[in-house]
C-alpha positions as CSV (number, residue, x, y, z in Angstrom):
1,X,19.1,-72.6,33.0
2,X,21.6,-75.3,32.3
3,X,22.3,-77.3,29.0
4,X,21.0,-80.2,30.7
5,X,17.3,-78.5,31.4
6,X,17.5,-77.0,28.0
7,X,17.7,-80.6,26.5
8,X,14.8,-81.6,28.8
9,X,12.8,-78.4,28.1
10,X,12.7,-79.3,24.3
11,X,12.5,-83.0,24.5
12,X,9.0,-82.2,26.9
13,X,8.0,-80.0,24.4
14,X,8.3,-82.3,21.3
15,X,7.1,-84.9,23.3
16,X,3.3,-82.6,23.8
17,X,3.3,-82.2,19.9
18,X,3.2,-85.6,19.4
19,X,0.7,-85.8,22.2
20,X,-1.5,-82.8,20.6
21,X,-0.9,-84.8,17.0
22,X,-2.1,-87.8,18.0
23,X,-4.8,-86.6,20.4
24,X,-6.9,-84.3,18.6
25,X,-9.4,-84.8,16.1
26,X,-10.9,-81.8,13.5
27,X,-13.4,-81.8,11.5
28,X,-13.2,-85.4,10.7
29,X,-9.9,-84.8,10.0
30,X,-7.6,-87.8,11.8
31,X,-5.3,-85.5,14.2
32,X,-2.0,-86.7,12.6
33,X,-2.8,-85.8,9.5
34,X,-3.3,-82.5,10.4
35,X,-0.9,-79.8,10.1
36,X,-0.6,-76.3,12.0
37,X,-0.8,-74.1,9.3
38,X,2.5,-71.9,9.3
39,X,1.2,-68.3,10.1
40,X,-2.0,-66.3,10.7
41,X,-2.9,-65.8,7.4
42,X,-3.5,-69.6,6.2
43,X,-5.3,-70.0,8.2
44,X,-8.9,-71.8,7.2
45,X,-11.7,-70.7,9.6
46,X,-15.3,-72.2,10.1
47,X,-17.8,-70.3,7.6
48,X,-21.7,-69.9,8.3
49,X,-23.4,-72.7,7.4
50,X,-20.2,-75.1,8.7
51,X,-21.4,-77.5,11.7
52,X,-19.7,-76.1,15.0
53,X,-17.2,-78.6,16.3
54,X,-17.2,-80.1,19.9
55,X,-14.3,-79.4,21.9
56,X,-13.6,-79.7,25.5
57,X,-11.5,-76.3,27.7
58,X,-11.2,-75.9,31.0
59,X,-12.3,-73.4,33.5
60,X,-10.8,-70.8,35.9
61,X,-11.2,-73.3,38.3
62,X,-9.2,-75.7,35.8
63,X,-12.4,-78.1,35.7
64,X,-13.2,-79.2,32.4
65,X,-16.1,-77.6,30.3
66,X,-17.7,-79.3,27.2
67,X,-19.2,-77.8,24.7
68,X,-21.8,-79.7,22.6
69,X,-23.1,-78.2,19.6
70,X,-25.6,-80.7,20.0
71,X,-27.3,-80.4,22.7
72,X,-27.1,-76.5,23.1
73,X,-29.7,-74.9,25.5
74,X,-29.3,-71.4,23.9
75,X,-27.5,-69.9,21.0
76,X,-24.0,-69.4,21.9
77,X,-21.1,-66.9,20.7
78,X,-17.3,-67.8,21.0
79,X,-15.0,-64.9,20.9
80,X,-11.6,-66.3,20.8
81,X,-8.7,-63.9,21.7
82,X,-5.0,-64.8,22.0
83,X,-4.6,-63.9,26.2
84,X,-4.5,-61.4,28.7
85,X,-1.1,-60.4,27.7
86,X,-2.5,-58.9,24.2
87,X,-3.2,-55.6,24.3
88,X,-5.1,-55.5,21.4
89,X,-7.3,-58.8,23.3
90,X,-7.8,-56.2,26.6
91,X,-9.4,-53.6,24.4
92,X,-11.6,-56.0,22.6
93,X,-12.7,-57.3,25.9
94,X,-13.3,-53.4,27.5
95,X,-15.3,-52.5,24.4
96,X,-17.8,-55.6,24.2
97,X,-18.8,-54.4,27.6
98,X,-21.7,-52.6,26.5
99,X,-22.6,-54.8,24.6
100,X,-22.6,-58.4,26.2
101,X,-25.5,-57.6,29.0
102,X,-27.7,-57.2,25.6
103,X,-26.7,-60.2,23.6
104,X,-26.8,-62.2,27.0
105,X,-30.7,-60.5,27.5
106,X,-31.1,-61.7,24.5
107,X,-31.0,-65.1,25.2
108,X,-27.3,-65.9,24.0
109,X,-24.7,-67.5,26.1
110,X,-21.4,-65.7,25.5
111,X,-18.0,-67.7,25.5
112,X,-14.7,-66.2,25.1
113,X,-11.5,-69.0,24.7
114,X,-8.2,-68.1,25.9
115,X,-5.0,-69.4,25.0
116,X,-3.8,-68.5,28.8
117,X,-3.4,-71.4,31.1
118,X,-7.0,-71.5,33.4
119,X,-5.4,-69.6,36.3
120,X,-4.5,-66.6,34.8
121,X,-7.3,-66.1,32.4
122,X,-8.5,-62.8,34.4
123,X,-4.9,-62.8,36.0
124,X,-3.2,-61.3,33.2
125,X,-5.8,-59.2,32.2
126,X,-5.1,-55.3,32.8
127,X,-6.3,-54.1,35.6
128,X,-8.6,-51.8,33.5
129,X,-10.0,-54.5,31.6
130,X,-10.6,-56.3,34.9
131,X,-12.5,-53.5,36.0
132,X,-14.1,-52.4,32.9
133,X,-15.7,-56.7,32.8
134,X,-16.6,-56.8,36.3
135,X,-19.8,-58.0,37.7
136,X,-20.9,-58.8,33.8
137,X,-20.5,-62.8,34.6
138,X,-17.7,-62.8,31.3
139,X,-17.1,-66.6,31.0
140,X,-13.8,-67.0,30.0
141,X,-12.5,-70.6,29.2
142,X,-8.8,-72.0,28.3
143,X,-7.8,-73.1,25.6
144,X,-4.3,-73.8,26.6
145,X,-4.2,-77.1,24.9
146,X,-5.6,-75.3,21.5
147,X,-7.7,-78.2,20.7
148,X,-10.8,-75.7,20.2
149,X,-8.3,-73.4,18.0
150,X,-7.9,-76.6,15.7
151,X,-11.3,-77.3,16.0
152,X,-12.3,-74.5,14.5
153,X,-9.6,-73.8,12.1
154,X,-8.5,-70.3,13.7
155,X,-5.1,-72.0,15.5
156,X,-1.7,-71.4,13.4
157,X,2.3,-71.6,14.3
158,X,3.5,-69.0,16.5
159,X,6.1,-67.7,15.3
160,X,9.6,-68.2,17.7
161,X,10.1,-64.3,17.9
162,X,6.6,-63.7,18.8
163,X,7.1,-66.3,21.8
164,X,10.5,-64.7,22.7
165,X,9.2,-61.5,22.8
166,X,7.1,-62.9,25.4
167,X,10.0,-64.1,27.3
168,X,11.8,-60.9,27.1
169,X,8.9,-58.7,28.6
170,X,8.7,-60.8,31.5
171,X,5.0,-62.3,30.6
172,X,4.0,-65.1,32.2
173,X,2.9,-67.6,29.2
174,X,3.8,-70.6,31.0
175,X,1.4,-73.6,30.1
176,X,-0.2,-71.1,27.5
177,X,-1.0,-72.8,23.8
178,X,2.3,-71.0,22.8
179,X,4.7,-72.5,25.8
180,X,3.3,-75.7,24.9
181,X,2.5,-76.3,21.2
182,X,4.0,-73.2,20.2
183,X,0.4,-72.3,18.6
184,X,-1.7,-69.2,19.1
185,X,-5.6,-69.0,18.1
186,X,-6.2,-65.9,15.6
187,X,-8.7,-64.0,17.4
188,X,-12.7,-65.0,16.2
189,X,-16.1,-65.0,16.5
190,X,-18.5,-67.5,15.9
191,X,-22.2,-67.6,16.3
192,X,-24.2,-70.9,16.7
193,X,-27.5,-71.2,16.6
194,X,-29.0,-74.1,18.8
195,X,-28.8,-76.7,16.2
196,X,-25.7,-76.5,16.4
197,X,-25.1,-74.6,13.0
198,X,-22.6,-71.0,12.4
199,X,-24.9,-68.9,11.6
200,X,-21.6,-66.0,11.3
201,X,-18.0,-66.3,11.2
202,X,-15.3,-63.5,11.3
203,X,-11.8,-64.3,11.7
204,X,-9.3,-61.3,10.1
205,X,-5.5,-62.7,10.2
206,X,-4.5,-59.3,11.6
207,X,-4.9,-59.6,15.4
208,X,-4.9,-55.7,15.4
209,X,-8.9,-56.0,13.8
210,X,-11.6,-56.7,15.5
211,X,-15.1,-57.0,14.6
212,X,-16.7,-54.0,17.5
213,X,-19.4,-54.7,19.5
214,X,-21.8,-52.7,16.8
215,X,-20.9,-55.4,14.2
216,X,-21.5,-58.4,16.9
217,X,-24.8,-57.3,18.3
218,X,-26.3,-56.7,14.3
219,X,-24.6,-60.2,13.6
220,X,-26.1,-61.7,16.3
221,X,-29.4,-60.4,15.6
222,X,-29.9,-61.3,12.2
223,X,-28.6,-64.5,13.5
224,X,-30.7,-65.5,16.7
């Protein structure tokens, strides 16, 4: 890549931080005065008993999806993870296999947000975890623009050597959260009832913990 591209490369990417900045609105928050907090662990997550946020991904298919905590047919669970080229993200997703036909018989719909850009959300998934969520109907949205991240108050600063690392292995991130905004999502769960309320929040800093599929199906049945 040239010096000339390089130049271009950074000015596009200051240019979308303004354009997040200005564009997004949190929790009544005005956008520009909000700051992505610098790392994982200051991070300040949605609680039980917070209203959930509306926010607006996109689909494999890259068409837009809205979600509307107020007009909600079911109860709904987000599971945020950081994308398919997380390890830790692939297990998550293989274990709450046997557990998502029960919450979804259960009457929940079951959203999991993606920082990957919308055509590689099952892409860059292993090819075990691919098989392992097959025929289960897992809807996985992007949040490549983390708007629903900020939203939500699970979306931090990646850190340059985390994005490089990237890079180095020969992942495709392009148009992810982190190629554009240079902001990851720490991975989350949140369950809304249909009012619109969290009824549970878990969000642990350390992308290596994740609550299990035991913990999500007793939190989602004292929460239904």
């Amino acid at each position: 890549m040239s010096i000339t591209q390089k130049l271009v490369r950074v000015a596009f990417f200051m240019l979308l931080i303004t354009a997040l900045v200005v564009s997004v609105t949190t929790r009544g928050v005005a956008a520009d005065d909000y700051v992505l907090p610098a790392s994982a662990a200051e991070i300040t997550p949605l609680k039980a008993g917070d209203r959930a946020p509306s926010f607006t991904v996109r689909t494999v298919d890259n068409e837009k999806y809205r979600f509307d905590p107020n007009h909600l047919e079911r109860p709904t669970i987000l599971i945020s993870f950081r994308g398919g080229w997380c390890p830790y993200c692939n297990m998550h997703l293989s274990e709450l296999k046997d557990v998502i036909p029960d919450l979804k018989a259960a009457g929940f719909d079951v959203l999991f947000l993606s920082g990957d850009r919308p055509e590689l959300l099952f892409k860059t998934l292993k090819r075990e975890t691919q098989e392992d969520i097959a025929g289960l109907d897992y809807e996985i949205l992007s949040d490549a623009d983390i708007k629903a991240a900020i939203a939500l108050g699970t979306a931090f600063r990646a850190s340059e050597k985390t994005i490089a690392r990237r890079h180095e292995k020969g992942q495709d991130i392009e148009g992810s959260s982190m190629e554009q905004f240079g902001a990851l999502a720490v991975p989350a769960v949140f369950i809304v009832d249909r009012s619109g309320e969290i009824t549970f929040s878990y969000a642990n800093p350390d992308y290596e913990i994740r609550l299990s599929a035991e913990e999500l199906k007793k939190a989602a049945s004292t929460s239904h």
